[in-house]
Structures are given as structure tokens and as C-alpha cells.
C-alpha positions as CSV (number, residue, x, y, z in Angstrom):
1,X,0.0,0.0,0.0
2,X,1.2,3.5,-1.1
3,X,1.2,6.2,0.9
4,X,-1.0,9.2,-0.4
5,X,-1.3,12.9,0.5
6,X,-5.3,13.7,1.6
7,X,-5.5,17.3,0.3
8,X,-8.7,18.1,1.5
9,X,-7.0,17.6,5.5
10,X,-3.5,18.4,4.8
11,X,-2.4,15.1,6.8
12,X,-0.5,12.4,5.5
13,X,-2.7,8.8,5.4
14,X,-1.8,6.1,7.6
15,X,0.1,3.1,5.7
16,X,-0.7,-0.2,7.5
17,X,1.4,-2.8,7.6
18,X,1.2,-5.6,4.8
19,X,3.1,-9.0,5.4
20,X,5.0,-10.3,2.8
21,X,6.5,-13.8,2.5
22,X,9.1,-14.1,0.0
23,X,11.1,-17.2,-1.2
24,X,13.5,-19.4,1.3
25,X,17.0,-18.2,1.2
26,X,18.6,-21.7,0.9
27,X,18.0,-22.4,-2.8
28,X,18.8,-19.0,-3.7
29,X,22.2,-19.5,-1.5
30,X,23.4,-22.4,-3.5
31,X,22.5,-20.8,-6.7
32,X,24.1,-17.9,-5.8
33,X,27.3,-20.5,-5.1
34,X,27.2,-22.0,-8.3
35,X,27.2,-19.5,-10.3
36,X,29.8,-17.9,-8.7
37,X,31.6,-21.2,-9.0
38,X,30.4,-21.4,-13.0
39,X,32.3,-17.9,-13.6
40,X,35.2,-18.7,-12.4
41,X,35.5,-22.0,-13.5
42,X,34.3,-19.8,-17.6
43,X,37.1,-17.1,-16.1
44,X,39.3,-20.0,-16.0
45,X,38.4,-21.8,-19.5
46,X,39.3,-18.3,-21.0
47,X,42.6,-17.9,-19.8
48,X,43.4,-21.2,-21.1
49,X,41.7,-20.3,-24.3
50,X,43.8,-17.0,-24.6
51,X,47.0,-19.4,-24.5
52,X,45.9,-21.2,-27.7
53,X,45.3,-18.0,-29.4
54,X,41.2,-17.7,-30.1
55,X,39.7,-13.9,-29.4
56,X,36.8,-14.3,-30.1
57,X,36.4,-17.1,-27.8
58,X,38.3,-15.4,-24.8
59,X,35.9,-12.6,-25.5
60,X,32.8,-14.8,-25.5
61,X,33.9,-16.6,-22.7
62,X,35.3,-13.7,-20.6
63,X,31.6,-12.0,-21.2
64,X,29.9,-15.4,-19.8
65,X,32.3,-15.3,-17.0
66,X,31.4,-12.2,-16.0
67,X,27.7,-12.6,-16.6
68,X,27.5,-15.3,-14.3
69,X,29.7,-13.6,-11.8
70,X,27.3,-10.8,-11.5
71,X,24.5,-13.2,-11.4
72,X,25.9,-14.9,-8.2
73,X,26.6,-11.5,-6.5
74,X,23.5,-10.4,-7.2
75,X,21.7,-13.3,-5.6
76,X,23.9,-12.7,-2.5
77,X,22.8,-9.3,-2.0
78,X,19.4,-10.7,-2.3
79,X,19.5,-12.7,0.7
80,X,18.8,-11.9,4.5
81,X,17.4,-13.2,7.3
82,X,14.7,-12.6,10.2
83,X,15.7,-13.5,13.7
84,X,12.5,-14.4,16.1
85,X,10.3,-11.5,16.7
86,X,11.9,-9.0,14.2
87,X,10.8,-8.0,11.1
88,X,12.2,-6.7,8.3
89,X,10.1,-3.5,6.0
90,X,10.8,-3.9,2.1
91,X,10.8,-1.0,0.7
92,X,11.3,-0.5,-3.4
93,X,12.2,3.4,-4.8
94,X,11.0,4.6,-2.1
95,X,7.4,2.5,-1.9
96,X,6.2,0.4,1.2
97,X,5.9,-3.3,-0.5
98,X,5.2,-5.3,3.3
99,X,7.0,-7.2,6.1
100,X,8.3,-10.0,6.2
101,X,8.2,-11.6,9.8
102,X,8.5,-15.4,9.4
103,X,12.3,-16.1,10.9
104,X,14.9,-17.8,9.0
105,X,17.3,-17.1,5.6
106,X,15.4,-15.2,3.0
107,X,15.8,-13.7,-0.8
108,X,13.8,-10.9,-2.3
109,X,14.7,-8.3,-5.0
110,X,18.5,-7.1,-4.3
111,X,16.8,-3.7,-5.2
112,X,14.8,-3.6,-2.0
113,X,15.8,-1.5,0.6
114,X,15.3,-3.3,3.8
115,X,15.0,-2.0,7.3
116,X,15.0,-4.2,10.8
117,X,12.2,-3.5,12.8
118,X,12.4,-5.8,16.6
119,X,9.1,-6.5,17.4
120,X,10.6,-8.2,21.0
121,X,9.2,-6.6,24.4
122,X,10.7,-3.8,25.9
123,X,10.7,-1.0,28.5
124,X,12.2,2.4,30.1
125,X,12.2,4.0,32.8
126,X,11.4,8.1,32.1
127,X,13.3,10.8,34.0
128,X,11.7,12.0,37.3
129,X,10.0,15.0,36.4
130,X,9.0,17.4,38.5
131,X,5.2,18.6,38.1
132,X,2.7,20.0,40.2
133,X,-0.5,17.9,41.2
134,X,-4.0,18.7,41.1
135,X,-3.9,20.3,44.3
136,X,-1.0,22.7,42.9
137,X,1.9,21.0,45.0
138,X,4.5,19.8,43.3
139,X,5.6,16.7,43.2
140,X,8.3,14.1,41.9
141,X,7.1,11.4,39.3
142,X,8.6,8.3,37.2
143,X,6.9,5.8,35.5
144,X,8.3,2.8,33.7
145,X,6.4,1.5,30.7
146,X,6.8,-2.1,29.0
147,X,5.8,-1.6,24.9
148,X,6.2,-2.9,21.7
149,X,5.9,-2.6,17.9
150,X,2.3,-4.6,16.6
151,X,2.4,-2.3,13.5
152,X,5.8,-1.8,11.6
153,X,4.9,0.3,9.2
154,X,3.0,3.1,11.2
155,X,6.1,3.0,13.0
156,X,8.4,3.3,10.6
157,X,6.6,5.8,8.1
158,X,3.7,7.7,10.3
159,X,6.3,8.8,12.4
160,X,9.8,10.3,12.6
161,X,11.8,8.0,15.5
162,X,8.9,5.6,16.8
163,X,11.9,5.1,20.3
164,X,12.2,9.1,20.4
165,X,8.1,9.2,19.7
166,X,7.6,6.5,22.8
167,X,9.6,8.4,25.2
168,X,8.7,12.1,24.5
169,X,5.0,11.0,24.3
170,X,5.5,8.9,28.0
171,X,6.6,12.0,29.5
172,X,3.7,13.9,28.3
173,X,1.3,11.5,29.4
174,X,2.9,11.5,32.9
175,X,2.6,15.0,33.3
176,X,-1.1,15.4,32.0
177,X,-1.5,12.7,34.6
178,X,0.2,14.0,37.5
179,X,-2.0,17.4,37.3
180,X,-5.3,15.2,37.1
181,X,-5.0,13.9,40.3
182,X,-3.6,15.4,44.2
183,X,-0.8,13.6,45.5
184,X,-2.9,12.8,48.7
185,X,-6.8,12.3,49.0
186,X,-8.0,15.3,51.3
187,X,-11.4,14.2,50.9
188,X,-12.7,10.4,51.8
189,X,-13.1,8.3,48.7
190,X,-11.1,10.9,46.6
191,X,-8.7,9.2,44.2
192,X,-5.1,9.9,44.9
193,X,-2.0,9.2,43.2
194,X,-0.8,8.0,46.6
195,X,-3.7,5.6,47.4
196,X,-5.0,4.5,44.5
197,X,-1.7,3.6,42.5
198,X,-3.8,0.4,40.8
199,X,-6.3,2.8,39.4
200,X,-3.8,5.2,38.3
201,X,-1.7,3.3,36.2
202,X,-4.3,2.1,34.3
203,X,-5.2,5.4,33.5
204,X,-1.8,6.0,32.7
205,X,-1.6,3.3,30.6
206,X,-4.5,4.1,28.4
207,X,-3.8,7.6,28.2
208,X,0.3,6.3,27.1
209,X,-1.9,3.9,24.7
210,X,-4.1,6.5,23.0
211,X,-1.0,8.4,22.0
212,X,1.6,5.7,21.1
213,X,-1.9,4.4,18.5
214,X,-0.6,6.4,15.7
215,X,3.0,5.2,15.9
216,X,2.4,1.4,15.6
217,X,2.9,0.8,19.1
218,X,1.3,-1.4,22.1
219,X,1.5,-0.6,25.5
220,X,1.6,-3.7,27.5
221,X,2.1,-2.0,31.2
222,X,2.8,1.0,32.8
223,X,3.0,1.7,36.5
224,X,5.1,4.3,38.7
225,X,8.5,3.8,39.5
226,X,8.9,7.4,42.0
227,X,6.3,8.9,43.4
228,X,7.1,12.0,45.8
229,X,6.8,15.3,47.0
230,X,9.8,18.0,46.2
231,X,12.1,18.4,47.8
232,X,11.5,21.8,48.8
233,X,8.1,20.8,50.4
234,X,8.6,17.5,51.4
235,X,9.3,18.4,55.1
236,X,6.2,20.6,55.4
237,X,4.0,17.9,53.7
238,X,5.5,15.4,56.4
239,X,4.4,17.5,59.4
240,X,0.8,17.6,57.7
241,X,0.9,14.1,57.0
242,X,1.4,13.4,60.5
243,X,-1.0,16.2,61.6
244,X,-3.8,14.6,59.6
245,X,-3.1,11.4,61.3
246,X,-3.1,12.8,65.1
247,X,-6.6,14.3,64.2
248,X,-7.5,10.8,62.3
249,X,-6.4,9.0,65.7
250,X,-8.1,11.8,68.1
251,X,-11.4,11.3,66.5
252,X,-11.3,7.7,66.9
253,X,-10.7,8.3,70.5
254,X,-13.1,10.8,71.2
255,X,-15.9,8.9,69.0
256,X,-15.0,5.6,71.6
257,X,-14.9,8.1,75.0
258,X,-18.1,9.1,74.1
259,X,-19.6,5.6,73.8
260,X,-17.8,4.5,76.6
261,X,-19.8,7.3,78.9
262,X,-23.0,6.9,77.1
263,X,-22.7,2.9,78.4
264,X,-21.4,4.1,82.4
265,X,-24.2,6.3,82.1
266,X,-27.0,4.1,81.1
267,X,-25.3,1.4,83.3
268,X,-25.5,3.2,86.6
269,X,-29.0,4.1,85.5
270,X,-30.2,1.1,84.8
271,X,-29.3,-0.8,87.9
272,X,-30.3,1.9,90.2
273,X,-26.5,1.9,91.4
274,X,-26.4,6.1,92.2
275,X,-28.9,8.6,91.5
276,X,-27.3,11.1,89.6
277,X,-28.3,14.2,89.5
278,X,-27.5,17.0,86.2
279,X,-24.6,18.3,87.8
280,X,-23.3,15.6,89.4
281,X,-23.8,13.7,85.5
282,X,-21.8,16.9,84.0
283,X,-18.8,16.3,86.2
284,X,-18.3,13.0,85.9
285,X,-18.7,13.3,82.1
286,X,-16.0,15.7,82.3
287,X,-13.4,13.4,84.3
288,X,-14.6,10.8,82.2
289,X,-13.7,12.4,79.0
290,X,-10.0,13.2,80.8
291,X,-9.5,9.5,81.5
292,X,-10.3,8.0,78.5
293,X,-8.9,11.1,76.1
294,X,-5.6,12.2,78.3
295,X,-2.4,11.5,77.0
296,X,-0.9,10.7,80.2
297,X,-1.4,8.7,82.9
298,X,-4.2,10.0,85.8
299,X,-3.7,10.2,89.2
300,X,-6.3,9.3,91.2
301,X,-7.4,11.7,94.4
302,X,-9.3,9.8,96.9
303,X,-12.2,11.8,98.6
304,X,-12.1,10.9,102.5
305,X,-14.4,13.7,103.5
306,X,-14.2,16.7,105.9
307,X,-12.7,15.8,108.9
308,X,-14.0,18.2,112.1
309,X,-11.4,19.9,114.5
């Protein structure tokens, strides 16, 4: 398939890849080596004719020589081979022709131009980049990403350097990313990139995905490699981090204090233990609430009444 030139949209056409099986290399090999063989043996015959004196016969004979010379040489530039998962893109003057992808010693016109394309699995690791996050703090970010070619002629002809393309477009991605989301969840069932790393990288991954589409490429997997505030923040963040969680902890204390005098309450009540009047409830709500939400350890004063002079 050609490419074309859509003049109504100014935008090149995708070519899509076309695979091509061409003949086995071995028979092409050993006719390659006899008539290599065959030229010099002709090459040979003529020099022995030139001895007896016949030109025209040298001449014939030199011409066959180097006819099948050339004819041998020819067929070796023909050959090639495909190693598992890589392909090779024939190309003719310039025109797409297909891929050939079935491993193994191959021959095709020695006019093709032909370019190695690995179709095996691999991966990088971007730079950390420094972005700010949805919240407007900045942050530190990495991601590694495991890809591969499925289409080798989008990415050898829809795009400039599909490798450059992969990486450039990654970072991108990452940063979009980054400033969709805050770094912490502030509000309960928020999605962070912090907490929710499962969710994230597969948003990550299809966002990678939609823009690697045009250059032939599949994005297997993409999680986060680096994940942190900056530097410059990073001990502020801590202290509110660990402020968030004192309060966290303190409400879960409270929340059980209060329960816990709700039950004393309703205890003493219920089995007539003490009559309690308002006051006398209020206090010991209030010494309650010291006991069970103090930080230290109470001392207990022991009431032995007034004793008279």
C-alpha cells in the first residue's frame, strides 16, 4: 500500500502494515554459489583459451564469466534473514511493498531496501519530572512502561523515530496525569495518586496507549517507579501528614470516650447503682472524658471527707 497525500485535510494517510512472505534463502544461496563457482571455473576456461590463441572465444567466454559472476553476486545481495520477533520493511524506490516476519534465511529483489524493525518486548524508565499535582503542589514522578511494535509500518513511516516518539510521548502523558490527580486524598473516597496507584496506572496506561496508537505501538504496562513530594516541600507535607493522622487518631478516641460514657451512664441508671443528678452527670462526664482522652497517665485523688477539729 502507497502512501498518499489527503488534500482536503493536509495530513499524510496512515500506511498499514502488509506481510509479505518471500522465497526461502537456501535455494537462492546455493545458486548464488554456483554460479559464482560457474564464472570462475568460464574465467578460467578463458585464460586457457587466450593461450591457444582464439579472441573471439576469450571474449565470449570472458563475457559469460562475468555474466555469471554478477549473477551470483547479485543473488547474494538478495539474501537476508529474520531473527524471532523481528521483522524486516521492504521497501522499493521509495514505496512500502510489506514485512516480512517469518524467521529464517530469506531472498527478495536485491533492489529492496530493507530495514529491521524488533518486534521483542521492551521498557524504560522516564526521567523524574517534576510537576505540580491537582492540588497545585509539586511533586516528583517516574513511571516505567513495557511496549512494543504490533504495526511496523506506522512505525516506521507515520512517524519520525517511533523510540524518540515513545519516550517524549510517556513523558507527556505523565505529566497530564500528575495534574489530574492530588498527591494525597484530602477528601474520603477521593482518588489519589498515593492511594490508588492500581487505578492510576491504568489510567496512565491508556492515556500512554491513546497516544503511542498512531505510531504502531502497544502498551503492555505502565505503573510508577517514583512517586514524591519535592524536595523543597517535602518536610512541610511530612508534618501535615502526621498532623492529619493525630486528628484521624483523636477522632477515633473521642468517638470511643463518648460511647464509653454513654454505656457508664446508662449502666449506673439502669441498675439503680447512684442517682445522679444534672450536675453531678456533668462532672463526671467531664473526668470521664480526661481519663479516657488524656495523653498521660491520671492520678487518682481519693475523697475521704471533711474531717472536724
Amino acid at each position: 500500500m502507497d502512501a498518499t497525500w489527503d488534500e482536503s485535510s493536509t495530513k499524510p494517510l496512515h500506511i498499514r502494515e502488509i506481510e509479505l512472505h518471500v522465497r526461502s534463502g537456501l535455494a537462492a544461496l546455493v545458486v548464488s554459489i554456483l554460479l559464482v563457482l560457474m564464472g570462475f571455473g568460464i574465467f578460467a576456461l578463458a585464460i586457457m583459451a587466450g593461450a591457444g590463441g582464439g579472441t573471439v572465444i576469450v571474449v565470449c567466454l570472458l563475457f559469460l564469466a562475468i555474466l555469471f559472476g554478477m549473477s551470483g553476486l547479485i543473488g547474494f545481495i538478495g539474501l537476508f534473514t529474520v531473527a524471532p520477533n523481528q521483522a524486516k520493511v521492504l521497501q522499493l524506490f521509495g514505496q512500502y511493498k510489506g514485512t516480512v516476519k517469518t524467521p529464517g534465511l530469506k531472498w527478495a529483489s536485491p533492489f529492496y531496501v530493507k530495514s529491521r524493525v524488533t518486534l521483542r518486548v521492551r521498557n524504560f524508565e522516564s526521567e523524574k519530572l517534576k510537576v505540580n499535582d491537582h492540588s497545585g503542589n509539586p511533586i516528583q514522578i517516574a513511571a516505567i512502561v513495557v511496549w512494543k511494535v504490533y504495526d511496523t509500518a506506522e512505525a516506521l513511516f507515520h512517524v519520525d523515530n517511533y523510540e524518540n516518539f515513545v519516550r517524549i510521548q510517556t513523558e507527556a502523558a505523565l505529566r497530564n496525569l500528575a495534574s489530574s490527580y492530588p498527591y494525597d486524598a484530602h477528601v474520603e473516597g477521593e482518588i489519589s495518586l498515593r492511594s490508588h496507584t492500581a487505578e492510576v496506572a491504568e489510567h496512565l496506561k491508556t492515556e500512554i496507549q491513546d497516544r503511542l496508537t498512531q505510531a504502531g505501538v502497544l502498551v503492555i504496562e505502565a505503573r510508577f517507579s517514583h512517586l514524591a513530594y519535592a524536595p523543597e516541600i517535602a518536610g512541610v507535607m511530612l508534618q501535615r501528614q502526621q498532623a492529619s493522622a493525630v486528628i484521624a487518631a483523636r477522632s477515633k478516641i473521642v468517638e470511643g470516650a463518648v460511647g464509653m460514657v454513654e454505656m457508664a451512664l446508662e449502666m449506673l441508671s439502669k441498675n439503680n447503682i447512684v442517682e445522679l443528678d444534672n450536675p453531678t452527670k456533668a462532672r463526671m462526664v467531664s473526668n470521664l472524658l480526661i481519663v479516657l482522652c488524656g495523653d498521660r497517665g491520671t492520678q487518682p485523688t481519693v475523697n475521704a471527707g471533711m474531717v472536724e477539729a
